[in-house]
C-alpha positions in Angstrom: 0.0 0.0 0.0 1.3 3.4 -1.0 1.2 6.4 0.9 0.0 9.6 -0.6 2.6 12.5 0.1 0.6 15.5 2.0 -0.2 19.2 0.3 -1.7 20.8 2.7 -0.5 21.2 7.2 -2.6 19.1 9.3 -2.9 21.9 11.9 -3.9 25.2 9.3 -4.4 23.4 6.3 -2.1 25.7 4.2 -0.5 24.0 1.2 3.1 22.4 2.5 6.4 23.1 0.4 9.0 20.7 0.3 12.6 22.0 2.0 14.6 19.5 1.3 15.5 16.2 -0.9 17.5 13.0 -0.8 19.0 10.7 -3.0 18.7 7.1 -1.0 21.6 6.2 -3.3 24.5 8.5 -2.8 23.4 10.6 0.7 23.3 13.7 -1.2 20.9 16.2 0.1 19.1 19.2 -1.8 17.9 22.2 0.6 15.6 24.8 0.1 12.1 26.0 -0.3 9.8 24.7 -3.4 6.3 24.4 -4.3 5.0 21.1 -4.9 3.6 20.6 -8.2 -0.2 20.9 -9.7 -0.5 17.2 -10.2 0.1 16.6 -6.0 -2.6 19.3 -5.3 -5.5 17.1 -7.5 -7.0 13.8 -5.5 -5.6 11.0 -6.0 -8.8 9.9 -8.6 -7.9 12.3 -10.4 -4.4 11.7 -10.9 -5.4 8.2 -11.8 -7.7 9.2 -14.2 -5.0 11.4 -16.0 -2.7 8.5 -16.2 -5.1 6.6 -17.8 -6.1 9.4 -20.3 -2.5 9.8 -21.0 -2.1 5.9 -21.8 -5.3 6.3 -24.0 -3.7 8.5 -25.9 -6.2 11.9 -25.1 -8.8 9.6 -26.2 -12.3 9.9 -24.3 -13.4 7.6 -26.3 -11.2 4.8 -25.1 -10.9 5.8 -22.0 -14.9 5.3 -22.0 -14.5 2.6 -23.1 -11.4 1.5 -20.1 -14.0 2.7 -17.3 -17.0 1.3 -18.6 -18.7 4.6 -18.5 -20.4 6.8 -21.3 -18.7 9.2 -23.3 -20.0 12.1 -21.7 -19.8 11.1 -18.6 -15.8 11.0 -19.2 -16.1 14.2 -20.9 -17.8 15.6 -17.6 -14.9 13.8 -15.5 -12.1 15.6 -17.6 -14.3 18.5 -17.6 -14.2 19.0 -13.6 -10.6 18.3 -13.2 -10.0 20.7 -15.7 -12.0 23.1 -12.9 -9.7 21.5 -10.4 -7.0 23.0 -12.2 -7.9 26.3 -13.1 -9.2 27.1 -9.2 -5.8 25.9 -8.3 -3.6 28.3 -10.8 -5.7 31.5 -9.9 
């Protein structure tokens, strides 16, 4: 079972940035202050769902298809992650 990494503080609920990285390989260690990317900020549905549409090919057709669903029920999927996204950039 994977665990999903966290965007926003438990306590506040502000988003989280990341302050520092490590390669498990070598030891070396990256510090600073950076945002996390879009794609962390979306449920992880979501993010499923744009792997698949991805592997598909941008095809709603197939990906219909995949998920057993109707084609504009898809569309309206794609269509409120694409909400998602633009409530997140403004």
């Amino acid at each position: 079972m994977s665990v999903t990494l966290p965007v926003t503080c438990p306590a506040c609920r502000t988003q989280l940035k990341v302050r520092s990285l490590r390669c498990e390989t070598c030891g070396t260690e990256i510090h600073g202050e950076y945002d996390l990317p879009l794609w962390m900020h979306l449920p992880e549905e979501d993010r499923r769902f744009i792997l698949q549409f991805v592997k598909n090919s941008g095809s709603l057709k197939d990906m219909a298809r995949h998920m057993g669903l109707s084609y504009p029920t898809v569309r309206n999927l794609l269509n409120e992650i694409i909400i998602k996204i633009n409530e997140y950039e403004n």
